[in-house]
C-alpha positions as CSV (number, residue, x, y, z in Angstrom):
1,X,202.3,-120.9,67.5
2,X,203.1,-117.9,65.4
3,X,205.0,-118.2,62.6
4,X,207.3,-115.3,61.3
5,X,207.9,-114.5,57.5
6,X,209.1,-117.0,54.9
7,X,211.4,-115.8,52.0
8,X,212.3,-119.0,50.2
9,X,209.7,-118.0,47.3
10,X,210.4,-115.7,45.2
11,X,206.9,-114.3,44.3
12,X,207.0,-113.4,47.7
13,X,210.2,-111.6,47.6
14,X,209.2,-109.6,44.7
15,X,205.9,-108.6,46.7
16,X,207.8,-107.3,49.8
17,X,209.8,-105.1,47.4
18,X,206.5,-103.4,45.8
19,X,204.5,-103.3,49.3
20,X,207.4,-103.6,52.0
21,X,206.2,-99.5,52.6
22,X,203.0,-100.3,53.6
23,X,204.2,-103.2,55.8
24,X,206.3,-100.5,58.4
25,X,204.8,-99.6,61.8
26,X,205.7,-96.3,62.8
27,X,208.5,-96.6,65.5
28,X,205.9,-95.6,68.5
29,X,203.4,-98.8,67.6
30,X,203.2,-102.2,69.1
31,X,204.3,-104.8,66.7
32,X,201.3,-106.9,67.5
33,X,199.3,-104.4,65.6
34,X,199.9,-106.3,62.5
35,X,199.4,-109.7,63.3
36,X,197.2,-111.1,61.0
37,X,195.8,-114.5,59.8
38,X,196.3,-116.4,56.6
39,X,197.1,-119.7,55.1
40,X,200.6,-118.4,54.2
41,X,202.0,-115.0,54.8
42,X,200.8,-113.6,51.4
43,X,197.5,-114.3,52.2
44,X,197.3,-112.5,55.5
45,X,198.9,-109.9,53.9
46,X,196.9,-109.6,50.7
47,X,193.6,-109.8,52.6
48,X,194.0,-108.9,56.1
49,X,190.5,-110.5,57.3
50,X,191.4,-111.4,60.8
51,X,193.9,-110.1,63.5
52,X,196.1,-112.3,65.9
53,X,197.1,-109.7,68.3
54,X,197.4,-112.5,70.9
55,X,200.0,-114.1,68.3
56,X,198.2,-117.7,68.9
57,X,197.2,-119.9,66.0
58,X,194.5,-120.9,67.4
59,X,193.1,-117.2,67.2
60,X,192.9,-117.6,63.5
61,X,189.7,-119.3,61.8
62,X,189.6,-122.6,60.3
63,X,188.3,-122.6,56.6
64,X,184.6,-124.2,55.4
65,X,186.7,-126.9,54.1
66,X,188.8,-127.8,57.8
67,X,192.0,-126.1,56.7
68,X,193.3,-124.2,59.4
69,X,194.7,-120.4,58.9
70,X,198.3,-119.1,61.2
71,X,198.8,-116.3,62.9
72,X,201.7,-114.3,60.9
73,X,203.9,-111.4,62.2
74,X,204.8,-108.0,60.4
75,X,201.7,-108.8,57.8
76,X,201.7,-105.4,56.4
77,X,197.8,-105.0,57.2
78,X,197.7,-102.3,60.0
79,X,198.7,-99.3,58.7
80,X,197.0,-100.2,55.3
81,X,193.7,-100.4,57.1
82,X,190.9,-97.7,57.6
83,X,189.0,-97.5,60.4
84,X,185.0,-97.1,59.6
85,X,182.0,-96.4,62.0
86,X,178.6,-96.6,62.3
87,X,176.1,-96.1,65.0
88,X,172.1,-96.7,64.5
89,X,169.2,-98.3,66.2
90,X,168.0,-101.7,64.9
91,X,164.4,-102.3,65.6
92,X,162.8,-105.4,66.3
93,X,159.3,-106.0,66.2
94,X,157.5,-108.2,68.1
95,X,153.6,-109.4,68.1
96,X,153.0,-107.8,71.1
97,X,150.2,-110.3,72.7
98,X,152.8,-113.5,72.5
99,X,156.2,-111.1,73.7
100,X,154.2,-110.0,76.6
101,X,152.6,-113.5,77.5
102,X,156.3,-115.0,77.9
103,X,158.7,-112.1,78.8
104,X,156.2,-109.3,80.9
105,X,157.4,-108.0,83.7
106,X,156.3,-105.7,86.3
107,X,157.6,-102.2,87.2
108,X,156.0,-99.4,89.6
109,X,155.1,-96.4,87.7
110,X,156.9,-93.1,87.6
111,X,154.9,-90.5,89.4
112,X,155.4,-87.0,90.0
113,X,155.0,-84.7,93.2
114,X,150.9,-83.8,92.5
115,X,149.0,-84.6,95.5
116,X,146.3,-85.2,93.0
117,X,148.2,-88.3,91.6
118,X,146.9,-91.1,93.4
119,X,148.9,-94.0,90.9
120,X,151.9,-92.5,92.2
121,X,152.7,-96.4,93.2
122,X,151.1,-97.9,90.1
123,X,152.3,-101.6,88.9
124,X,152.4,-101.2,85.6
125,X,153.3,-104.3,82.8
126,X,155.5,-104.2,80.7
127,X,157.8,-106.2,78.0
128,X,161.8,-107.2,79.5
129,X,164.4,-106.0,78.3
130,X,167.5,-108.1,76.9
131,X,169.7,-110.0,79.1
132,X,173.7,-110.3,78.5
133,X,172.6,-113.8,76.9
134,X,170.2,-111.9,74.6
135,X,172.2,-109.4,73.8
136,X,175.1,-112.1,73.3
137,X,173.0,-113.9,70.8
138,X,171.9,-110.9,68.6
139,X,175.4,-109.4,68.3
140,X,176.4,-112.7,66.8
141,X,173.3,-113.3,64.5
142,X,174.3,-110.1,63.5
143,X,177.7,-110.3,62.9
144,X,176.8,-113.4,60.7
145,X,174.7,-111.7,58.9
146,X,177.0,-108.3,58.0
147,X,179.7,-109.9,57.4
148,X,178.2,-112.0,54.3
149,X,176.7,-108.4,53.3
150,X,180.5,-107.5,53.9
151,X,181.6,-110.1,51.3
152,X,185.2,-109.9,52.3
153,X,185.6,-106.7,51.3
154,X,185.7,-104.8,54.7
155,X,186.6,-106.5,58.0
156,X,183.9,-106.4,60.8
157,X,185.7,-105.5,63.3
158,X,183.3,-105.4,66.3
159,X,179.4,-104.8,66.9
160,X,178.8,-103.6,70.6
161,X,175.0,-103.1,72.5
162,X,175.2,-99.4,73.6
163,X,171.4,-99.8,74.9
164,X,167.9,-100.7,74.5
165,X,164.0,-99.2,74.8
166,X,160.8,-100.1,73.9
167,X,158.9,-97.8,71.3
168,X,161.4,-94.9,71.0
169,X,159.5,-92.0,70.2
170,X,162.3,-90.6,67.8
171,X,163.3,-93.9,65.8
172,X,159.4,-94.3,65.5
173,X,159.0,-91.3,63.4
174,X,161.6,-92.4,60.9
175,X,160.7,-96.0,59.7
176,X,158.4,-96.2,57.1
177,X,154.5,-97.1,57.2
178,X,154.4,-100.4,56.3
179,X,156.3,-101.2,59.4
180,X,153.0,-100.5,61.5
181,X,155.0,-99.2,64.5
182,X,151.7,-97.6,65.7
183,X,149.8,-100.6,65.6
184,X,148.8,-101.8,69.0
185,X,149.2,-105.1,68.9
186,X,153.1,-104.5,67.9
187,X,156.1,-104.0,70.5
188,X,159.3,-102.3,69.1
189,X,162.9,-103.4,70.9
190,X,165.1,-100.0,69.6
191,X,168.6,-101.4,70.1
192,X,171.4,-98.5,69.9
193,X,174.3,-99.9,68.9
194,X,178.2,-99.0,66.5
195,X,179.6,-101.0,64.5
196,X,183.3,-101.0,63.6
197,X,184.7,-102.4,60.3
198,X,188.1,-102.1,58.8
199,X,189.3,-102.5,54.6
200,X,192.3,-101.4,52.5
201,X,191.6,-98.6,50.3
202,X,192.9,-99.2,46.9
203,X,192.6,-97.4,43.2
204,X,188.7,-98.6,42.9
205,X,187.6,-98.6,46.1
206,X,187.0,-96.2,48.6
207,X,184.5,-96.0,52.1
208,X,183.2,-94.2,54.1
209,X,181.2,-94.8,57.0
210,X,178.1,-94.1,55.5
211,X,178.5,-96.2,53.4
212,X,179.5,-98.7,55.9
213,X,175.9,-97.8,57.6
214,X,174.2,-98.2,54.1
215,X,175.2,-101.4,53.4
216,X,174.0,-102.7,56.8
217,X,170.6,-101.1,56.2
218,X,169.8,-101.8,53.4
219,X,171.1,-105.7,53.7
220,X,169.3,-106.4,56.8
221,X,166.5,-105.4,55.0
222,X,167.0,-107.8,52.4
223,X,168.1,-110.4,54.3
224,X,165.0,-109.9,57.3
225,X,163.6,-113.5,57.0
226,X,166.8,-115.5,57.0
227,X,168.1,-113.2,60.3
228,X,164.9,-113.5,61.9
229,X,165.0,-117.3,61.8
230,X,168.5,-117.1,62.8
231,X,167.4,-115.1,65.6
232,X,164.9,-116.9,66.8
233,X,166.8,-120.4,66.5
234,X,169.7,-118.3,68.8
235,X,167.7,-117.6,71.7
236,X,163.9,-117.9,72.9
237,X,163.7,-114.6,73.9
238,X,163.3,-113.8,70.2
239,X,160.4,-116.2,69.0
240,X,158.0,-113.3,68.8
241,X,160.1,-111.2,66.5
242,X,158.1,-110.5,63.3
243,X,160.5,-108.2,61.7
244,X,164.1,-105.8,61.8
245,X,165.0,-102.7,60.3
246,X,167.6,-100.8,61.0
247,X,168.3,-96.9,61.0
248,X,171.4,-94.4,60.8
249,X,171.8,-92.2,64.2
250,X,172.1,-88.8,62.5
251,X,168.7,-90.0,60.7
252,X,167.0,-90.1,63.7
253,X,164.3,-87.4,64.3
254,X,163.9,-85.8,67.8
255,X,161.2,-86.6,70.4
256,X,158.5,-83.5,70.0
257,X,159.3,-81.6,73.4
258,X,156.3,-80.4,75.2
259,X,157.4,-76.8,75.3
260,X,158.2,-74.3,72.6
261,X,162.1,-74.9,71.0
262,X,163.8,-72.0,71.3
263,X,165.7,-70.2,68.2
264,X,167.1,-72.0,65.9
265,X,170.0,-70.0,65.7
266,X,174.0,-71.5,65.6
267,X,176.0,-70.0,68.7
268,X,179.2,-67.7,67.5
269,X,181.6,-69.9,69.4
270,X,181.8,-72.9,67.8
271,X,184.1,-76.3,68.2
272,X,185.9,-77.9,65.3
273,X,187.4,-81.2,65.8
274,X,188.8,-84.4,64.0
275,X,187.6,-87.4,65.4
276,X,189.6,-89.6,67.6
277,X,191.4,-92.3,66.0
278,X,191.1,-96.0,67.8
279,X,194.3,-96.8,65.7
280,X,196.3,-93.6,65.6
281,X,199.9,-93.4,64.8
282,X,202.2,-90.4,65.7
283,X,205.6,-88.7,66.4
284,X,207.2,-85.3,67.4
285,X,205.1,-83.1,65.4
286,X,202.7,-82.6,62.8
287,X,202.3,-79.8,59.9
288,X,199.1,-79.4,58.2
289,X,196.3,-76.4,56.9
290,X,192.7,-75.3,57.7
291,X,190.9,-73.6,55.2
292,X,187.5,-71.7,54.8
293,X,184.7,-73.3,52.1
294,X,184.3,-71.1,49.1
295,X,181.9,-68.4,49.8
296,X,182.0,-69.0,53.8
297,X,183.0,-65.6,55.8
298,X,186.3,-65.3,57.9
299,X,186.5,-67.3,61.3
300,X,188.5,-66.3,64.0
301,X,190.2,-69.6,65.8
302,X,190.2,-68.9,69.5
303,X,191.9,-72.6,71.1
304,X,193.2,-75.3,70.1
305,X,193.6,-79.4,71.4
306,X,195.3,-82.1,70.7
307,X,195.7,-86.1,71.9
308,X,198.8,-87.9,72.6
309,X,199.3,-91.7,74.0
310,X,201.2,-90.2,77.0
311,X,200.3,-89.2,80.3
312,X,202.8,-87.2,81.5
313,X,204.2,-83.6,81.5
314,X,204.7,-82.7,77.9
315,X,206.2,-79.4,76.6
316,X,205.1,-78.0,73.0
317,X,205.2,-75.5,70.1
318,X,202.7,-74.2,67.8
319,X,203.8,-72.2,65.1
320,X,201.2,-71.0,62.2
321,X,201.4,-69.1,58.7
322,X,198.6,-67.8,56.4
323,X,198.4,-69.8,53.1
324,X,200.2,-72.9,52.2
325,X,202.8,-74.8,54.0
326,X,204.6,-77.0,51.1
327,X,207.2,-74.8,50.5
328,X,208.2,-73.8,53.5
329,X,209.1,-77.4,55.7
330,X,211.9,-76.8,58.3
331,X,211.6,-72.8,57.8
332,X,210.5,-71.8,61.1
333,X,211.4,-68.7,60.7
334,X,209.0,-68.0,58.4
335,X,205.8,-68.7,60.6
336,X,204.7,-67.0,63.8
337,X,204.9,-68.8,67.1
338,X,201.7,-68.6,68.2
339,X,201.3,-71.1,71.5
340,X,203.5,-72.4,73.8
341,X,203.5,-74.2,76.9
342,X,203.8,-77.2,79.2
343,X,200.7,-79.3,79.6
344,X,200.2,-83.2,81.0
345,X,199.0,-85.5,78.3
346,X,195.9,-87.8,79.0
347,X,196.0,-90.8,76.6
348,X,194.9,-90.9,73.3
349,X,191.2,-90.9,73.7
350,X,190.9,-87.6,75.6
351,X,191.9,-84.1,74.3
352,X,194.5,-82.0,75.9
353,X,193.8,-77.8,75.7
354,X,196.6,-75.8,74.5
355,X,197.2,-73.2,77.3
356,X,195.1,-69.6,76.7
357,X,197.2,-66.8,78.9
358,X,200.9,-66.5,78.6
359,X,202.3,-68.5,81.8
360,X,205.3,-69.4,83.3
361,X,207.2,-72.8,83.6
362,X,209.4,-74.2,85.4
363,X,212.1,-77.3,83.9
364,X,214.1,-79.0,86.2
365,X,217.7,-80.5,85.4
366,X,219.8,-82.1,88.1
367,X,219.1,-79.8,91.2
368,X,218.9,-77.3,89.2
369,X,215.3,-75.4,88.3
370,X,214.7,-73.2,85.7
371,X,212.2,-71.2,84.6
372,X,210.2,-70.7,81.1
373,X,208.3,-68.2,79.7
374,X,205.5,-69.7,77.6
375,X,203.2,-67.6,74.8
376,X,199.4,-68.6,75.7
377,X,197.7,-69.4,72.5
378,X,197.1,-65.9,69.9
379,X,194.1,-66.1,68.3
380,X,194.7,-66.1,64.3
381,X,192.2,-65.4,61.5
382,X,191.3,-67.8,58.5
383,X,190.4,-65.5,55.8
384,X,186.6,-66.4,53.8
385,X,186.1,-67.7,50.5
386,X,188.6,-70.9,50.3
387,X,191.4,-68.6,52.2
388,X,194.4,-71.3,53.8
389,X,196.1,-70.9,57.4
390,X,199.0,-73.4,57.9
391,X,200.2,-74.9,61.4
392,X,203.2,-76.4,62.6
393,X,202.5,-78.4,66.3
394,X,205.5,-80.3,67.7
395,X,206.6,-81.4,71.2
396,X,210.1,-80.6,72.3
397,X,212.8,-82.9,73.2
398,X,212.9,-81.2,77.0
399,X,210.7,-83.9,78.0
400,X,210.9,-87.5,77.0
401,X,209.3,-90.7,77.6
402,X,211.3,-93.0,80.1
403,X,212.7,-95.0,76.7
404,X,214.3,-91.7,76.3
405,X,212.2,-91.4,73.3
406,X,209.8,-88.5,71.6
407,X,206.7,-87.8,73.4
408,X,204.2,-88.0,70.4
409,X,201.6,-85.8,68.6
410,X,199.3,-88.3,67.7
411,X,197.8,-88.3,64.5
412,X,195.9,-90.7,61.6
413,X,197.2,-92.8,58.7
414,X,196.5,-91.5,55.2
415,X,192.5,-92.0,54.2
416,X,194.3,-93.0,51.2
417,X,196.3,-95.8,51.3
418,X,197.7,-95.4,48.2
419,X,198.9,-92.1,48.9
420,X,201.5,-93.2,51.3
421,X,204.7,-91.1,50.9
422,X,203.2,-89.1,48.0
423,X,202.5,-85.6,48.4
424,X,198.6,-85.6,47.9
425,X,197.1,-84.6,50.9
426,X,192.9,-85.5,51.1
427,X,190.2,-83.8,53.3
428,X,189.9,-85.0,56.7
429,X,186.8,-83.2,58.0
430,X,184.7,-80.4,57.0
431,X,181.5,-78.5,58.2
432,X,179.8,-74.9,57.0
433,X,183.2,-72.6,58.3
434,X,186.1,-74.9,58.2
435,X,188.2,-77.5,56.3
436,X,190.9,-79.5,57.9
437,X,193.2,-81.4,55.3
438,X,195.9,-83.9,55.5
439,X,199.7,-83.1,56.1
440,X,203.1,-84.6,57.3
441,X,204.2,-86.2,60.3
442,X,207.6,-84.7,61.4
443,X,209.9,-87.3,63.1
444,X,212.6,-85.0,64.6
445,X,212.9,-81.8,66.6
446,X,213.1,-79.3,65.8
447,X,212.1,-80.0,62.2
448,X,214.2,-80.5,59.3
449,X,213.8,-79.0,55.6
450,X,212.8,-81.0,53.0
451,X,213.0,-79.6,49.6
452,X,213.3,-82.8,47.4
453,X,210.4,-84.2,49.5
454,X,212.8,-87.3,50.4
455,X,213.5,-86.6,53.9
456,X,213.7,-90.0,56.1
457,X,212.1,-87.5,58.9
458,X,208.6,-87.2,57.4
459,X,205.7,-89.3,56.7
460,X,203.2,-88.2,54.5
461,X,200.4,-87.9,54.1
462,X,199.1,-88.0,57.8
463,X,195.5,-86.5,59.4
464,X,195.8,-84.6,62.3
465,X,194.0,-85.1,64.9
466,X,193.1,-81.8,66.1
467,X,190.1,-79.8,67.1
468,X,189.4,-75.7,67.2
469,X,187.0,-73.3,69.3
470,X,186.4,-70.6,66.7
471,X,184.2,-67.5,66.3
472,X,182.2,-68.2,63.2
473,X,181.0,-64.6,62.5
474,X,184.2,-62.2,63.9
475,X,182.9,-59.5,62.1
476,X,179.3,-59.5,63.1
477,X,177.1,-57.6,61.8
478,X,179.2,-58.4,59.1
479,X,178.1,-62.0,58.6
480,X,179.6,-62.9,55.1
481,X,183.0,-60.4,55.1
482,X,185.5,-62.7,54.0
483,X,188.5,-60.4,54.3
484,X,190.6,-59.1,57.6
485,X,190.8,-56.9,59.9
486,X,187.3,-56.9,59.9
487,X,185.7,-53.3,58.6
488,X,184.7,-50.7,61.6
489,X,181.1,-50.5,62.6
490,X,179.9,-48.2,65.3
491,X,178.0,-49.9,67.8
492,X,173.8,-48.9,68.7
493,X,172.5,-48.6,71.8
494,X,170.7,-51.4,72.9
495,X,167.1,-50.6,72.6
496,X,165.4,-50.2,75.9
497,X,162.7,-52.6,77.1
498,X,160.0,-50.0,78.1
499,X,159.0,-46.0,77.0
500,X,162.0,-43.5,77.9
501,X,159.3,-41.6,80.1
502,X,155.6,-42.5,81.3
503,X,152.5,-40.7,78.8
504,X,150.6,-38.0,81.1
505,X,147.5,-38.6,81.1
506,X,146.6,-34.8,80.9
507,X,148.0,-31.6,79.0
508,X,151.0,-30.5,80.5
509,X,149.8,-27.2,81.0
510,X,146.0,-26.9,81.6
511,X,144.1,-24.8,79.2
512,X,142.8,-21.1,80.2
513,X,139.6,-20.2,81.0
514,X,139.9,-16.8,79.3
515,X,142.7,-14.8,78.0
516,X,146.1,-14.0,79.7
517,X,145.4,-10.5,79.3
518,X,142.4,-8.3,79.2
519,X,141.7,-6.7,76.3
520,X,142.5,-2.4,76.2
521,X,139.9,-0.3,75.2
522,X,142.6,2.4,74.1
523,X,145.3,1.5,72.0
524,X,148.5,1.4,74.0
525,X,150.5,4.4,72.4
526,X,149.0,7.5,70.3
527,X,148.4,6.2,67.3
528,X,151.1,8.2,64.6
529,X,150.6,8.0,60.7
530,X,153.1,5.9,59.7
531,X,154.3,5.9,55.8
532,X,153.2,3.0,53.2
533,X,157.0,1.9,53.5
534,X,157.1,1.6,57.4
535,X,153.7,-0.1,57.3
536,X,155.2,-2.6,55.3
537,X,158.4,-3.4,57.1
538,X,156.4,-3.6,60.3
539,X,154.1,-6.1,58.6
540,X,156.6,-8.3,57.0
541,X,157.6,-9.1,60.5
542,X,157.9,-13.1,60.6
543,X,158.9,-15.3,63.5
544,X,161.4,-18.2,62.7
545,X,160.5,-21.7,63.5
546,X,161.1,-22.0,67.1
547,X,158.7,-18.8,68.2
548,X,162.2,-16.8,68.8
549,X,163.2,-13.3,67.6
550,X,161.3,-11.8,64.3
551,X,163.3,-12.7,61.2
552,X,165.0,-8.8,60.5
553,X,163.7,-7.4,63.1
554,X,167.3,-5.5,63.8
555,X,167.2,-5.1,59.9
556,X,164.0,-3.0,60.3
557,X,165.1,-0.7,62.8
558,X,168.4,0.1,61.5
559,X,166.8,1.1,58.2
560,X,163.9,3.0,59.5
561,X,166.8,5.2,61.5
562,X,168.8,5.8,59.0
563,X,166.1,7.7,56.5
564,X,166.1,11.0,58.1
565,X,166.1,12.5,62.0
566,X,162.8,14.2,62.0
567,X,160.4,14.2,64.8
568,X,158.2,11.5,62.9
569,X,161.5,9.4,62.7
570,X,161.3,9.3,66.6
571,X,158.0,8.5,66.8
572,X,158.7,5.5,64.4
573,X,161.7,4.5,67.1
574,X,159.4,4.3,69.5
575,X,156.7,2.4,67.8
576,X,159.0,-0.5,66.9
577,X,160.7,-0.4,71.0
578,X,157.1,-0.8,71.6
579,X,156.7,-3.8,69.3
580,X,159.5,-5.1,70.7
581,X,158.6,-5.1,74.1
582,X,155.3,-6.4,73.3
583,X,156.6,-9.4,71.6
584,X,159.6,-10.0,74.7
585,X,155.6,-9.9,77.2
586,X,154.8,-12.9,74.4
587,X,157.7,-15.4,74.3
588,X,157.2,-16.9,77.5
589,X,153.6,-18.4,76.9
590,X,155.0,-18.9,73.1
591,X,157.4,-21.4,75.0
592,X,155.3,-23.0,76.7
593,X,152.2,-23.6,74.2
594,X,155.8,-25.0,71.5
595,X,156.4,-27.6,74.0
């Protein structure tokens, strides 16, 4: 029977006082959240090892000694608690000979279309895979064994089978030598499976899931021998195993492909998101900031999603400012409505888009229907080099639950524990162009200022869980501008795949077989004795670089007329109109040899 909170004691008194804000469910969460087990209340609430949610005693373990632990409401544990994960494959190997002697089976053999194939139909042996009794009996050797690892200081939560194969190429090419995966008389059992563990952060201790996965790894390894006799005690399936190891997912190398990879180049659009909380908290609205990594380039955000634990017609706001949001809570007016919009929510473990075009919606009220005019999501800019851009998302109050309550943002409790109601706001999630920090969760619409920072409407600090499609390079070329609007380059033409025009495969004109013109045996006009100076001009003639008009030709002329108007003077007229006829006769197989 569950048993509710004793004050008679005054050391407990005096803790409630010190940790009663810790102890406080947010108004959306079911009170059987925080049932947990203890001797006494103190206990479950000091340590927090087990949950009740059933609110049943008998839920609750019984001590080595036979003392039996309550189930105890309002413990204090829930929103104390992080959530870690860890996914991995544990590998199991088995002396292949005596695995196959009691557990082979037969299968028919993939085949492909070839006519040649003739073992299209093959039987081929092979080893069996785990049953739901295996599986049963490794998940709890396993739990055994973490939790001792665990020592009490995080809270195994759950180990679940996502799936099994035999000598997976990728986990094959990570464990080390001495493992002799490649030896043939060895079988491999790859079991993919994520373990979920919970603890309460404190001044000295801190954890991540890595470090969740670490401590697995590294203390199955130490502990092999007494978790392979446990094993093999639990079920018969396992009397072959000769050794476990155990490796992290994003350690795992990739199966060689048998064609080429292609580039190994990052798309432009990209997706930025929180991950999904399997304890989340949440209320009307959330206010947090995104920033860029010190020396990353600008990024345009293009969307926008969110989660909330209702499935329903929701309407919301989203409101964003460049830089820092602390000193502006409740001031609306001084950020830029960016997205509005009515969307239906899916539960919390699926994302909800934030509308992209400006649309229109309709609210009805009685039997009377009006209509909205929502703004489809503006894309904003997050400047380079550790530049901040603020947002403000909220629902509205025009649709409510049917408690007549907020339809909730969702969000996570602080990483920090200790932080709770302090104004220190931790990383949530990073990667090469973003950074998504902690902020407050606003309890009211629309939302109040707060300049003492001792608003009952808040709670701080709170992770959003949120995610972004951005465009990690806006300015490309311009890969690593961290400014805005991004500078103006004029675009090239795309090259083009093949030559502008086919070669010939001949001269374009096809060469003479003797002159144009036949030589004169007389000259063409009566030779006239020309003067030393006219000699010159006419020799200094030159022809530009195109073959077009002599250079000063006119130049010549006009000088030679203007000496005198003697008979010779005519004569030299006509000489250079002769010249000049000659050289018009000239220019158009001059064209034709320039090109």
């Amino acid at each position: 029977m569950m048993r509710t909170t004793a004050f008679s004691l005054l050391p407990v008194i005096i803790y409630l006082f010190f940790s009663s804000v810790y102890a406080q469910l947010e108004l959306d969460q079911d009170p059987k959240l925080d049932y947990y087990c203890g001797f006494n209340w103190l206990e479950a609430n000091t340590f927090c090892r087990t949950a009740c949610p059933s609110g049943l005693d008998v839920d609750c373990p019984i001590s080595p000694s036979g003392r039996k632990q309550s189930c105890y409401q309002g413990a204090g544990c829930f929103n104390r608690m992080e959530t870690l994960y860890w996914t991995g494959v544990v590998a199991i190997l088995f002396d292949r000979e005596e695995h196959m002697k009691n557990h082979k089976v037969e299968v028919e053999a993939s085949g492909t279309d070839d006519e040649e194939n003739t073992a299209a139909n093959d039987v081929v042996p092979t080893a069996a895979l785990m049953g739901k009794v295996e599986e049963v009996a490794l998940e709890r050797t396993l739990i055994s064994t973490l939790q001792i690892l665990l020592d009490d200081k995080i809270y195994l939560a759950s180990l679940d089978i996502k799936g099994q194969t035999y000598d997976q190429p990728c986990v094959e090419a990570v464990f080390p030598l001495g493992w002799d995966r490649d030896d043939p008389s060895k079988l491999a059992l790859d079991v993919t499976m994520r373990i979920t563990a919970r603890y309460i952060p404190n001044a000295v201790t801190f954890y991540t899931d890595k470090d969740l996965g670490d401590v697995f790894i590294s203390g199955l390894g130490k502990a092999q021998d007494a978790t392979v006799r446990e094993l093999k005690n639990a079920n018969s399936f396992f009397n072959a195993v000769t050794g476990m190891a155990a490796v992290s997912e994003e350690d795992l190398a990739e199966a060689p492909s048998a064609m080429p990879s292609t580039s190994p180049t990052r798309d432009f659009d990209q997706l930025f998101e929180a991950k999904l909380d399997s304890t989340p908290t949440g209320s009307n609205g959330i206010v947090f900031s995104v920033k860029t990594p010190k020396g990353a380039p600008s990024v345009l955000l293009e969307g926008m999603k969110f989660v909330t634990n209702f499935e329903g017609v929701l309407e919301y706001e989203v409101y964003s400012k460049l830089g820092s949001w602390k000193n502006f809570v409740g001031r609306s007016n001084e950020f830029d409505l960016i997205a509005s919009g009515q969307v239906t929510g899916k539960g919390p473990k699926t994302w909800v888009d934030i509308i992209q075009g400006d649309h229109v919606g309709t609210i009805v009220k009685g039997n009377e229907t009006t209509s909205v005019n929502y703004v489809g999501f503006k894309k904003v800019y997050v400047l380079g080099d550790g530049g901040e851009r603020s947002f403000y998302f909220t629902t509205t109050k025009r649709f409510l639950k049917e408690d007549r309550t907020a339809i909730p943002i969702l969000f996570s409790s602080p990483i920090n524990g200790l932080s709770e109601s302090l104004r220190q706001y931790a990383m949530v999630t990073t990667n090469s162009e973003l950074e998504l920090y902690e902020g407050d969760g606003v309890l009211d619409y629309p939302w109040p200022t707060d300049p003492n920072g001792k608003s009952p409407y808040y709670r701080r600090p709170r992770g959003p869980i949120i995610a972004f499609n951005y465009d990690r390079s806006p300015c490309f070329p311009n890969v690593n501008f961290t400014g805005w609007p991004c500078p103006y380059v004029q675009k090239t033409r795309k090259p083009t795949p093949r030559p502008s025009q086919k070669p010939t495969n001949a001269p374009t004109l096809p060469p003479t077989p003797q002159p144009t013109w036949s030589p004169t045996r007389e000259p063409t006009i009566e030779p006239v004795a020309a003067s030393n100076e006219n000699a010159t001009e006419i020799a200094n003639l030159t022809f530009d670089n195109e073959m077009n008009w002599p250079e000063n030709s006119a130049d010549t002329v006009k000088s030679s007329q203007s000496k005198d108007q003697s008979g010779a003077e005519m004569k030299h007229s006509f000489v250079a109109c002769k010249w000049h006829s000659a050289l018009l006769g000239l220019l158009p197989l001059l064209w034709q040899l320039h090109d």
